[in-house]
N, C-alpha and C positions, 0 to 999 in steps of 0.2 A: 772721360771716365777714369777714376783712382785706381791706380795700378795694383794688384793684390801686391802684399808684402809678403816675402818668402825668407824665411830663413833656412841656412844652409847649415847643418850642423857637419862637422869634420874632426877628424883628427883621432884625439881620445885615449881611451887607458886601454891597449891594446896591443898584442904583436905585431899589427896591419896597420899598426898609425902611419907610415908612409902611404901606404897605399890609400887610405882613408885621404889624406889631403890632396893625394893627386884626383881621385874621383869626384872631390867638392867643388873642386878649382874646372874640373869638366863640365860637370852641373854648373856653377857659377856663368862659366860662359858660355851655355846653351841657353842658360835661361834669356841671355839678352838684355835688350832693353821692355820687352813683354812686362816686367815685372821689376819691383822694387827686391833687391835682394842685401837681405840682413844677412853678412858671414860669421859664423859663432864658430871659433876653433875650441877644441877644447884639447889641454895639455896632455902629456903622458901621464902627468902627477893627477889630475883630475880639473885645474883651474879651468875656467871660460870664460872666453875672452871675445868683445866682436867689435867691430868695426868698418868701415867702407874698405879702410888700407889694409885690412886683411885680406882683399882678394889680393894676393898678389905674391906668387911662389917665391919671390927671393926675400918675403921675412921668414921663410921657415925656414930655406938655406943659411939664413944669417942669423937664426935664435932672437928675431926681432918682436914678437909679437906683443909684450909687452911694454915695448915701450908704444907702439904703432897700436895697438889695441887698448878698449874699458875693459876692467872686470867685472861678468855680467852673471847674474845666477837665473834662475828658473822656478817659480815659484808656483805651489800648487794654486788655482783659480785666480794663478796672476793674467791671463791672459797673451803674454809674451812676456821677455827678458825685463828684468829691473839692475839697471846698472845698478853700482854700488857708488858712483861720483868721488870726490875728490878734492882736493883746496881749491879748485879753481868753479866746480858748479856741483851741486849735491844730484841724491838718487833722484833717481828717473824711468818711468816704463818706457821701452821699445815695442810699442804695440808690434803683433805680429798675425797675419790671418793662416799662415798656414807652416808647417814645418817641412822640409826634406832632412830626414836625417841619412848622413851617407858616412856614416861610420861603421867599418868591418870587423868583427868579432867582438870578441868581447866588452862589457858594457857597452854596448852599440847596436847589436846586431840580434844582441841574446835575449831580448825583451827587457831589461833595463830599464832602457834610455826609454821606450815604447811606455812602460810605465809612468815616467815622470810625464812624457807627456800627454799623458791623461789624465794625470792628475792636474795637471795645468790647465786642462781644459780647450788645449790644442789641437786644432786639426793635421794629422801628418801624412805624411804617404808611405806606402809600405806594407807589411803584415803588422799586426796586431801583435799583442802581450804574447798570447800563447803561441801564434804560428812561429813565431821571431826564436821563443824560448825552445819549442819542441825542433826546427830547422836546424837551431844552432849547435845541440844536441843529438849528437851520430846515435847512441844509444836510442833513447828514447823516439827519435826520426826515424828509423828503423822497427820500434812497435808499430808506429801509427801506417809506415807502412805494411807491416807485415797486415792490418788489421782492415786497410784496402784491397789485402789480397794481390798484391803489387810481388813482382819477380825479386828476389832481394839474395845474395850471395850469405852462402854460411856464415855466421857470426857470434862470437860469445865479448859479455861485459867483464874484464876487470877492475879491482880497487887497491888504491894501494895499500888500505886494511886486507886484504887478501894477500897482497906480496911481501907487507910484513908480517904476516903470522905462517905462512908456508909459502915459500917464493916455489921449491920444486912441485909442489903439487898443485899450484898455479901454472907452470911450464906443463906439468904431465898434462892436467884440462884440455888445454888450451893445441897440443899435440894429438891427442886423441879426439880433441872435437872438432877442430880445425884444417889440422894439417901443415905440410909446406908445400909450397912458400903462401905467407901470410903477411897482412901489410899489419902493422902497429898504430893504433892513430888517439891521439888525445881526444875524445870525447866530444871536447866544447873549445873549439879550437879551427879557423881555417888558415886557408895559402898554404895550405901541405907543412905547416909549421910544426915539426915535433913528429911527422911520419917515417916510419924505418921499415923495410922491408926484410923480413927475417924468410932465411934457409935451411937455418938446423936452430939445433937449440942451444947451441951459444948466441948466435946473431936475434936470436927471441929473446933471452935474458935481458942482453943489449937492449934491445927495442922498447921492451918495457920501462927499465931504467931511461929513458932517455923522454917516453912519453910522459911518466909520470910527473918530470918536473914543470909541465904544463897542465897538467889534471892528474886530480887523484882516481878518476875513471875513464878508462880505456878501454878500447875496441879492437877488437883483432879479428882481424877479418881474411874470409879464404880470399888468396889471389887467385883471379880468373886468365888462366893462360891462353893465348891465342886470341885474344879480344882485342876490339877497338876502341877510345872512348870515343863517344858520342854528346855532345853537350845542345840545351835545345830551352828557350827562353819562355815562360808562360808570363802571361798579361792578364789581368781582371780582377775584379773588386768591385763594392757597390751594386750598382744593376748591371754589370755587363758581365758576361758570361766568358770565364777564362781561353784565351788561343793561343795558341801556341805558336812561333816563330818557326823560321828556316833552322838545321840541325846545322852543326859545327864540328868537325874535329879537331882537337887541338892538335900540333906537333910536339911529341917533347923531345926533348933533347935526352934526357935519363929513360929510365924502366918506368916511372910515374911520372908528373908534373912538381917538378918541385917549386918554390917559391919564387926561385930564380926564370925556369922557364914562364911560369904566369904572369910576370912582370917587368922580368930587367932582359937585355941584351947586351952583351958588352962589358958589364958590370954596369950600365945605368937605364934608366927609366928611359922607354924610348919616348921621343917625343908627343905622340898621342897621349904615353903613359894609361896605366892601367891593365885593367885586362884589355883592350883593344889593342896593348903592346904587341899580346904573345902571338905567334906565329897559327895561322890554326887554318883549315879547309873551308869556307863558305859558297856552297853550300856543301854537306860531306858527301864525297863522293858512294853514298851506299845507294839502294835501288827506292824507289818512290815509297814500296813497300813497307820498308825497313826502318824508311824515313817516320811514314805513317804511325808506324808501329812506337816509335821513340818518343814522337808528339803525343798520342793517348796515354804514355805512360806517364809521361810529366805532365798534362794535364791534370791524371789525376794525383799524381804526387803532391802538386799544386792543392786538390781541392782535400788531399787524406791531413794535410796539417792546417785547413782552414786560412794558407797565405791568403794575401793579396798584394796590389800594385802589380809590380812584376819581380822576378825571380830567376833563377835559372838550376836547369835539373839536370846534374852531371849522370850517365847511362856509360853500362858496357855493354859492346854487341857484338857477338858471335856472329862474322859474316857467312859463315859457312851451315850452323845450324839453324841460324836465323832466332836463337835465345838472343834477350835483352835481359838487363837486369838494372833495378833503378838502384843506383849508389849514393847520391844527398840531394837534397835541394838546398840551395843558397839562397836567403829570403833578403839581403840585398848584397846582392852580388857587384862585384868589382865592373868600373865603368857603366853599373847598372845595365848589361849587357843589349846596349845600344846598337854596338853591329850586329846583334840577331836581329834587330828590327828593321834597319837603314833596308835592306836587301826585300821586305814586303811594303818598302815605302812610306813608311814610319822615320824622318826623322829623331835626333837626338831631341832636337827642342818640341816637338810634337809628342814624342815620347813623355817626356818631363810634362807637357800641359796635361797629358791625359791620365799623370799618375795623381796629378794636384785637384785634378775634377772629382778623380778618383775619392781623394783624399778629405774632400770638403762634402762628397755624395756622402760620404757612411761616416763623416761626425756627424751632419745635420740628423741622417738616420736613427745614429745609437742619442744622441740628444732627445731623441723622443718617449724613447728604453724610463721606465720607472727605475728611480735609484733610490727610491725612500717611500716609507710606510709607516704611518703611522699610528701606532698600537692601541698608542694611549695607555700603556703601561704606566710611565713614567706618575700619569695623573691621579694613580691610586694607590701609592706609595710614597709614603712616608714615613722619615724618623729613621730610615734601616740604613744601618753604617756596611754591613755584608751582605750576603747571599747571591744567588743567581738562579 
């Protein structure tokens, strides 16, 4: 039987392009020999690039990729990549059956990349346009939960048209609606990239100024004292009915998780790499109940922004009063959060088969979906240079 072809898409125009390659390169080697796997890195600058010799971490330690990699684009109802060739053999299509895109924030994770590839006509795994765009979106992720009727902590939007037309009456807001302490967070942005936690309101000025340079809107949000985080994986898409994994607590090292604790130790990637680096409780030590309680919530977190594949839904939880509160979902989360799975017996590469079944269930699906009608406008019109 012919091996499905899987491309692995990495890298990208992104704060988290480290992280995005170490997570391709984990996929890469879970996939195995199961499967033909096409690696498409894509630059910081935006180029794409793929080749066989791209699996292999020390071209990106060494800024090799070009010379080791084609330059490959992606064309709407290309079907997969069309190299662009070169004096030694011209363009060519890379058929492809299915995509894993594992690229972290922006253009990647935001619905982008999600776009292009349906317009290609690509099967992928993952959330869709919108779950991807509304996930990636602390703002707008926070309507759709509030609209689940989902526990969600105080929270007001800034823009930085608001902090340059009155930066004090943006701090006053943002004081009386909030309070202290309050965390700062760019919008559309993750790995704690660009997060400040503010005390007063000089350390809120700061915060703002410092989110801004990665979004012109920001979030500020009450911090919840006394809490735990709690972190907890949903799975489903297509005909299977989302579940939810064993809960997690991470360790951090700071007040929050900062990028350093989710990923590095030491100053480097640990060998696992990934979120599978960071230090965290499996399963978390809180009560069955508690536990239960965390899973329904990111269950429906999961089903309030229409993801799918799998995900993972960061919670804070008051052990004492027993409040939860759902804080984001990541619609493709770092290591594709594999050890919430490993622990219900779910391997990494069993994992990955059942996002790609996933992924091939609900293109064959929406291939069925009417994308065109025909009016017959066109047919009794003529001569007209305008109108509409």
């Amino acid at each position: 039987m012919k091996k499905l072809c899987v491309g692995v898409i990495f890298g990208g125009r992104s704060v988290e392009h480290e992280v995005s390659v170490v997570t391709g390169h984990q996929v890469m080697e879970a996939l195995g020999p199961r499967y033909e796997i096409v690696p498409i890195y894509v630059t910081r600058e935006g180029a794409w690039f793929s080749s066989p010799r791209l699996n292999d971490l020390s071209v990106y330690r060494e800024n090799r990729w070009e010379t080791v990699g084609d330059e490959v684009l992606l064309a709407a109802g290309s079907g997969g990549l069309m190299a662009l060739g070169g004096r030694l053999r011209g363009p060519r299509t890379i058929g492809l059956d299915v995509v894993i895109p594992a690229i972290h924030g922006t253009f990647g994770e935001d619905g982008t990349l999600q776009g292009l590839l349906e317009l290609a006509d690509l099967p992928y795994t993952g959330s869709g346009v919108v779950a991807s765009a509304v996930g990636m979106d602390k703002v707008m992720m926070k309507a759709a939960f509030g609209a689940a009727s989902l526990p969600t902590v105080p929270h007001a939007l800034v823009t930085s048209t608001q902090l340059d037309a009155d930066r004090e009456q943006v701090v006053d807001r943002c004081e009386h609606t909030i309070g202290y302490p309050a965390f700062v967070k760019p919008s559309r942005l993750g790995s704690s990239v660009g997060i400040s936690k503010a005390r007063d309101r000089a350390s809120l000025t700061g915060a703002l100024e410092v989110a801004r340079r990665y979004d012109h809107r920001i979030l500020v949000e009450k911090a919840v004292e006394g809490c735990i985080e709690i972190n907890c994986s949903v799975l489903g898409g297509g005909s299977r009915r989302p579940r939810a994994s064993v809960c997690d607590q991470p360790i951090p090292w700071e007040e929050f998780l900062s990028f350093s604790d989710k990923y590095m130790r030491g100053g480097k990637v640990a060998k696992s790499g990934g979120m599978a680096a960071q230090e965290r409780i499996i399963p978390a030590p809180i009560s069955e109940t508690l536990a239960e309680k965390v899973r329904a919530n990111a269950t429906a977190a999961f089903g309030a922004v229409d993801a799918s594949g799998v995900a993972r839904v960061d919670c804070f939880l008051n052990e004492e009063t027993g409040d939860t509160w759902v804080m984001e979902i990541n619609t493709a989360p770092g290591s594709f959060s594999f050890y919430l799975w490993e622990p219900t017996g779910l391997s990494f590469s069993d994992l990955l088969a059942e996002l790609i079944d996933i992924a091939l269930e609900t293109h064959a699906a929406k291939s069925q979906l009417m994308f065109s009608f025909d009016s017959g406008m066109l047919a009794g019109v003529g001569g007209v240079k305008s109108g509409g």
